[in-house]
C-alpha positions in Angstrom: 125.9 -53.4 226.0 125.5 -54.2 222.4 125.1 -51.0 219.7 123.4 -52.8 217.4 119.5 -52.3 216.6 117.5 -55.5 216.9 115.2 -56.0 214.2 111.7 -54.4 215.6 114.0 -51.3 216.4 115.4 -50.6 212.4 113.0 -48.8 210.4 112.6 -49.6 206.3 114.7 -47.8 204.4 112.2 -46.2 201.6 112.3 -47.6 198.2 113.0 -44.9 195.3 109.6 -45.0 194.6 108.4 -43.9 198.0 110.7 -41.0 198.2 109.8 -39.9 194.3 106.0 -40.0 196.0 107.5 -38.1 199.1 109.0 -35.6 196.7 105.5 -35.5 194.7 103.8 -34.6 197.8 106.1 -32.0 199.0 105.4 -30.3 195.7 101.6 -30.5 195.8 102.2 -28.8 199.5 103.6 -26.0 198.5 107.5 -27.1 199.2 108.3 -25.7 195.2 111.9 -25.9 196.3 114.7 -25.4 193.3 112.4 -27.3 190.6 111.3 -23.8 189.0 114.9 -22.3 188.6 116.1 -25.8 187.0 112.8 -25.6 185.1 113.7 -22.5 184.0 117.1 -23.0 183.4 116.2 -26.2 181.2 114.0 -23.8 179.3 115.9 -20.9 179.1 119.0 -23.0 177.5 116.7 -25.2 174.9 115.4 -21.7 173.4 118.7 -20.6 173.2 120.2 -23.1 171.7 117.9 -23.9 169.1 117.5 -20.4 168.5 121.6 -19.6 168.6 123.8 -23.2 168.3 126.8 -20.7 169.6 125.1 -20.7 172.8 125.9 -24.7 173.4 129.7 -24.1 172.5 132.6 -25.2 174.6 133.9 -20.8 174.5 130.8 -20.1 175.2 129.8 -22.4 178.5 133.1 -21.4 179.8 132.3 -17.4 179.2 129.1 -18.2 181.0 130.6 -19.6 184.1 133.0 -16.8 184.5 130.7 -14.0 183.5 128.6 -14.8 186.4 130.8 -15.5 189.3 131.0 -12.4 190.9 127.5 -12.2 191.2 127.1 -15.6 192.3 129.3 -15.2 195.0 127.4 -11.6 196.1 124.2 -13.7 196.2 125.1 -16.6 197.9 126.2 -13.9 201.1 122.7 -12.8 200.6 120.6 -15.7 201.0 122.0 -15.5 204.9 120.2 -12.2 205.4 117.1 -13.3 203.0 117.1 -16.0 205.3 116.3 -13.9 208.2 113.5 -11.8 205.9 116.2 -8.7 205.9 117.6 -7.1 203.1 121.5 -5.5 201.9 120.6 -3.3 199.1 124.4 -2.4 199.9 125.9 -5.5 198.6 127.1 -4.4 195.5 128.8 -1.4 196.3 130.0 -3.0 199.3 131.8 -5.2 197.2 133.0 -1.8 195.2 135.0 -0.7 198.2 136.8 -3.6 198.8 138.0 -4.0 195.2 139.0 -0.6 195.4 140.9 -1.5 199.2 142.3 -4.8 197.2 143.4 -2.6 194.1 145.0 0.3 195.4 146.9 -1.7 197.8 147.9 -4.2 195.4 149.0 -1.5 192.4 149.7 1.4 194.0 151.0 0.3 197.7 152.9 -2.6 196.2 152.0 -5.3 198.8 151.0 -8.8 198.0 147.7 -10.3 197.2 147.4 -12.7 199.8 147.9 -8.9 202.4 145.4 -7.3 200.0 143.1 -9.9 200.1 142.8 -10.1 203.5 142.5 -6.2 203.8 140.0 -6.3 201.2 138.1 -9.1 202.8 138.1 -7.6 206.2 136.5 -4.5 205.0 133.9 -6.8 204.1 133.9 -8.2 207.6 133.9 -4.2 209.6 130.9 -3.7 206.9 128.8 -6.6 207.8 129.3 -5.6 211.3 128.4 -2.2 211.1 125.3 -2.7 209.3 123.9 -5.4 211.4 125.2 -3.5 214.8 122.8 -0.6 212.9 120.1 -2.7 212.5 119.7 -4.7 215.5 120.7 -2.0 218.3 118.8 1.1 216.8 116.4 -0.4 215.2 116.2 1.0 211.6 114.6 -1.3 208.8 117.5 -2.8 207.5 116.1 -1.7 203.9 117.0 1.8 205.3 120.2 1.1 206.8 121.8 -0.5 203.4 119.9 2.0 201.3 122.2 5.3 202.9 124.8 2.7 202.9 124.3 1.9 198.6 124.8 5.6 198.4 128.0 6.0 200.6 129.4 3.5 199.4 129.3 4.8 196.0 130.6 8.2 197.1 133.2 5.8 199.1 134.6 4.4 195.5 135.1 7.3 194.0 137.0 8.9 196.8 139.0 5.7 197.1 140.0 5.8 193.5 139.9 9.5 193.0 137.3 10.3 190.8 137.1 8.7 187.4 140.6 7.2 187.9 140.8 3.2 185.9 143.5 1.0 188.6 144.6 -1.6 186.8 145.5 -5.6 188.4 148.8 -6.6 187.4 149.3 -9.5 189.8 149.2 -12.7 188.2 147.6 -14.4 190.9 144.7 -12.4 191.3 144.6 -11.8 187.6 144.5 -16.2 187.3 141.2 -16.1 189.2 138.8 -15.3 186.5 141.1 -15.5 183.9 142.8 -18.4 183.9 142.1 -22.5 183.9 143.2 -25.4 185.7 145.3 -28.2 183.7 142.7 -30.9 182.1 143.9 -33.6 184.0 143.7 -31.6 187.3 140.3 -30.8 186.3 139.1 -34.9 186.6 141.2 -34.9 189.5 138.8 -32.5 191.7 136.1 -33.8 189.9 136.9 -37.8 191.0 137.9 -36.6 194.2 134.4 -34.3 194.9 132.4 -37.5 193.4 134.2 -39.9 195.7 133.9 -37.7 198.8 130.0 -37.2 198.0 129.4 -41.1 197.9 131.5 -41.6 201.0 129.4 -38.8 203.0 126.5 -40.0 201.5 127.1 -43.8 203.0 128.4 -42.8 206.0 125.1 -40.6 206.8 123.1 -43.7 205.3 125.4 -45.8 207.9 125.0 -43.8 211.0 120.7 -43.6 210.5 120.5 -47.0 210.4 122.9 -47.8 213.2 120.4 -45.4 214.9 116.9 -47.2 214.0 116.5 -44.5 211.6 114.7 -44.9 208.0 117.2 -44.3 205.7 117.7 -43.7 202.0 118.0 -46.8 199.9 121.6 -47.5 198.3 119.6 -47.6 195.0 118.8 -43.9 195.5 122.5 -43.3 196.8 123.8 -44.6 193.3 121.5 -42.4 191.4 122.7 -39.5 193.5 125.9 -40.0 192.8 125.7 -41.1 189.1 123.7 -38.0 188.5 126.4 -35.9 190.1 129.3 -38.0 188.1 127.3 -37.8 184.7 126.9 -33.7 184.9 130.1 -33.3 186.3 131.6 -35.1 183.7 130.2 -33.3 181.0 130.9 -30.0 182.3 134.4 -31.2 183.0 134.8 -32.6 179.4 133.2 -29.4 177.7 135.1 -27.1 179.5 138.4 -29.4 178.6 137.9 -29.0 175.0 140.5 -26.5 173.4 139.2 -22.9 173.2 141.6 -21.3 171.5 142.1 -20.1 167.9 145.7 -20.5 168.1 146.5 -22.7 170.9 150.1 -23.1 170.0 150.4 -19.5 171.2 148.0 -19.5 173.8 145.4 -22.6 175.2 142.3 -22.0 176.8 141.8 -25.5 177.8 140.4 -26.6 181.1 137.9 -25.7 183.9 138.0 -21.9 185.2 140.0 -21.8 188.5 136.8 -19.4 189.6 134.4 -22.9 189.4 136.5 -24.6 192.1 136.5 -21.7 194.1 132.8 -21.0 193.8 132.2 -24.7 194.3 134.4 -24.9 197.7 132.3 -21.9 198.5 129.1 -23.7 198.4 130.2 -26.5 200.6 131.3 -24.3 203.2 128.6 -22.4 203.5 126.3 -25.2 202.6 128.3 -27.3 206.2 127.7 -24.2 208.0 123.5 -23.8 206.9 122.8 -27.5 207.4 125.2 -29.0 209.8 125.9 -26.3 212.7 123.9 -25.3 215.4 124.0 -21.6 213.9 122.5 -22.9 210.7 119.4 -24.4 212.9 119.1 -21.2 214.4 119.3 -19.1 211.5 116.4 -20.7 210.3 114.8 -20.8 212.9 115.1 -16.7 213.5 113.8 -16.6 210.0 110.8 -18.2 210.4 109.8 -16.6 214.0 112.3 -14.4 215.4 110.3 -14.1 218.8 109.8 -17.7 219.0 113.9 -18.2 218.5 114.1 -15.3 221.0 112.2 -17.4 223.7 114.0 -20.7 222.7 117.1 -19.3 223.7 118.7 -17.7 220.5 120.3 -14.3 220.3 119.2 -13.3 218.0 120.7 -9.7 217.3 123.8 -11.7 217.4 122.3 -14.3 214.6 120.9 -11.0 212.6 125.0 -9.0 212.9 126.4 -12.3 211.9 124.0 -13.0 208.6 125.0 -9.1 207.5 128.9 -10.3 208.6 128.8 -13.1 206.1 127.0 -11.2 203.3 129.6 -8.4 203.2 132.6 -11.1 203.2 130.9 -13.0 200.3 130.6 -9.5 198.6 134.3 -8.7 199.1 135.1 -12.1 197.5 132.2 -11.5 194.7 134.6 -7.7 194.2 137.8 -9.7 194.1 136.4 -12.1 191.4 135.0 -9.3 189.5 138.2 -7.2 189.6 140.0 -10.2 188.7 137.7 -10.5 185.5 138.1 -6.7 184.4 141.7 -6.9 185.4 141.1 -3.6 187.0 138.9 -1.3 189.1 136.6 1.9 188.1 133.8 3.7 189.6 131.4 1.3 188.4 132.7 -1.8 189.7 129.9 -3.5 191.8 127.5 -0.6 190.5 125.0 -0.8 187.1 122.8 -4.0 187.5 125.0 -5.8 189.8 123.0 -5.3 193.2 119.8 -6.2 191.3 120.9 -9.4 189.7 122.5 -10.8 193.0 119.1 -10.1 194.8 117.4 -11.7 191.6 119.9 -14.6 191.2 119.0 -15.7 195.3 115.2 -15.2 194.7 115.1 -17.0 191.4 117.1 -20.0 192.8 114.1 -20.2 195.6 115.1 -18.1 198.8 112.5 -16.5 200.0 112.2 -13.2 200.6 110.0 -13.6 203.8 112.6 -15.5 205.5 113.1 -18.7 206.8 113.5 -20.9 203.4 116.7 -20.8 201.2 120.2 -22.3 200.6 123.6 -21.4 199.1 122.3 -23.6 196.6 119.7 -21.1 195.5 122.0 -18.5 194.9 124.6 -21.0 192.2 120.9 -22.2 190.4 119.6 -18.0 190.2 123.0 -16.9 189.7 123.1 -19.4 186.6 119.9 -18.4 185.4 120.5 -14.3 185.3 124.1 -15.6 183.6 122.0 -17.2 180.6 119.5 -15.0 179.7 122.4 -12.3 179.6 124.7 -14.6 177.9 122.1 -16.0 175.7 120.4 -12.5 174.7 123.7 -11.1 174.1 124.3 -14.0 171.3 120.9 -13.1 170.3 121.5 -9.4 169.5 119.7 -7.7 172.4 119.6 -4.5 173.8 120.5 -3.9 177.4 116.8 -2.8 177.7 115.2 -6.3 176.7 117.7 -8.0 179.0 117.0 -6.3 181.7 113.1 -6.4 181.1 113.4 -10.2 180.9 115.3 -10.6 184.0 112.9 -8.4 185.8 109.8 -10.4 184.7 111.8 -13.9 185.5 112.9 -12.2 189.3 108.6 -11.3 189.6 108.0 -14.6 188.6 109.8 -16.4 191.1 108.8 -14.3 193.8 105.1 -15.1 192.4 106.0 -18.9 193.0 107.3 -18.3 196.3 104.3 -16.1 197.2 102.0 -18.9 195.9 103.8 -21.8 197.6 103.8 -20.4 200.7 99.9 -19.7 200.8 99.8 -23.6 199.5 102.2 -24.8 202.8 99.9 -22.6 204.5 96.9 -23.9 203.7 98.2 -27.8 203.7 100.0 -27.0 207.4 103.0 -27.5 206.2 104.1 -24.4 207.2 
């Protein structure tokens, strides 16, 4: 029997304009999306850099990226447990203890990274697993369960490093995570590689609807895709190319951080997992109506342990990436404000705190947005008070728009 769709069967693939008016209409419904973190982020960045031309230099964008990877990383574990409309107010002293695990075994035990990495990242693992088993089979709020847990695990890095006690990261190959960049031409490697393999997925998926009957999206929208993703790629790739150094005969600071890659292989993992597996679907769908999931089929205690599992990895990798960057661990490292601008950097990028709405996405466009205004206000001459005023009344105004945009869905039944 022939595969192919006769005629009647294929459905019109819908012009640019159509999906533009789609798009419209999801807005007016409520569906805000990521549209007020890139507004935001396309605000935040013309204000500084009229106010501060410093702030569009090729030093700077490169401090920027790096200066706000560990958090990234810490929020884009917990938009999984946003997801479900829980909470880790642990995170960022979860991701204290296993810098600690990764330092003292690296500087003091003498092993090698890739066995104190994987220490370091299974302590992540037993804590995800121990907070979720907490909150699913006793039944405490898991605002609770992480709250004890922020303040053990802040007693737990200062036993682990004995008190005040600095351990410095002498190997090279952690030290090269945060600190060090790829060669220029490796960079427009990855970068005509990723833009290649996005256009291929992006036909094949195109492909396989229509084979199918299925409206799909026009090859005009496809290109436009794709160029968008070339043209900003591009740019960041060429920015971050340009020669940083003073001296660069000594030293050259050319080339794209080795933490972007990482961060960006990050987000397609994670991205696969939420939108392509059946444990994605039924994250979601725990999120939005964890008795209805129940019903349908899903475990969901196992669904709620997992989220909680993958939060605490992502928070061993965010400690990893922050130790790399100090070059060392102390009794603050994932302390201070980091906690509260991984939360932020997640909300801001449009995961909801009720549950049921967000991607890994989110957490990269937040993450980027708490990075600026500290970055920028730094330039600007701040105080540590005003930045953290103005991140606090950016993180109430997203949850605002997500507060207002789901009354809208509500009301319009698209939610």
């Amino acid at each position: 029997m022939s595969a192919t769709i006769s005629p009647e069967r294929k459905a019109e693939a819908p012009s640019i304009s159509a999906n533009v008016r789609g798009y419209a209409e999801r807005v007016r419904g409520g569906d805000m999306g990521a549209l007020p973190a890139v507004f935001g982020l396309v605000v935040l960045c013309t204000v500084f850099a009229v106010l501060r031309p410093s702030f569009l230099t090729a030093g700077n964008f490169a401090n920027l990226l790096t200066q706000g990877a560990a958090v990234t990383v810490i929020a884009m574990g917990l938009v999984f447990v946003l997801l479900l409309g829980e909470i880790d107010l642990s995170a960022g002293f979860a991701s204290g203890v296993c810098a600690s695990i990764l330092a003292i075994l690296l500087t003091n035990q003498g092993l090698p990274w890739y066995v104190a990495v994987g220490a370091a990242i299974l302590a992540g693992v037993v804590i995800g697993a121990t907070l979720g088993s907490i909150v699913t089979k006793l039944g405490i709020p898991s605002f609770v369960v992480t709250l004890a847990a922020f303040l053990a695990f802040q007693g737990l890095v200062l036993l682990l490093i004995k008190g005040g006690t600095i351990i410095a990261i002498r190997d090279e190959t952690i030290l090269a995570v945060a600190n060090k960049n790829l060669p220029p031409a490796l960079g427009w490697g990855l970068l005509v590689a990723g833009v290649a393999a996005y256009a291929g997925l992006q036909l094949l998926r195109a492909r396989k609807r229509a084979v199918r009957g299925l409206a799909s999206d026009p090859i005009s929208l496809i290109a436009v895709r794709v160029g968008a993703l070339a043209l900003l790629g591009g740019l960041a790739v060429y920015f971050l190319n340009v020669e940083r150094s003073r001296n660069a005969a000594v030293v050259s600071l050319a080339g794209v951080p080795i933490v972007v890659p990482v961060i960006v292989v990050l987000l397609l993992i994670w991205t696969f997992v939420l939108r392509r597996t059946a444990f994605g679907r039924h994250l979601y769908a725990v999120g939005g109506n964890a008795e209805a999931a129940r019903r349908a089929g899903i475990n969901v205690d196992r669904m709620k342990i997992s989220a909680f599992v993958i939060c605490s990895s992502m928070a061993a990798v965010g400690g990893i990436i922050a130790a790399s960057r100090a070059s060392s661990v102390d009794p603050n490292t994932g302390g201070s404000n980091v906690l509260l601008y991984a939360v932020g950097a997640a909300v801001i990028g449009g995961t909801s705190l009720f549950g049921g709405k967000g991607r890994v996405l989110d957490a990269i466009l937040g993450g980027t947005v708490v990075a600026v205004i500290e970055n920028g206000m730094g330039l600007m001459g701040y105080s540590s008070g005003v930045k953290f005023m103005v991140t606090g009344s950016v993180l109430l105004l997203a949850a605002g728009v997500d507060a207002l945009s789901r009354k809208r869905a509500a009301a319009t039944g698209l939610r």
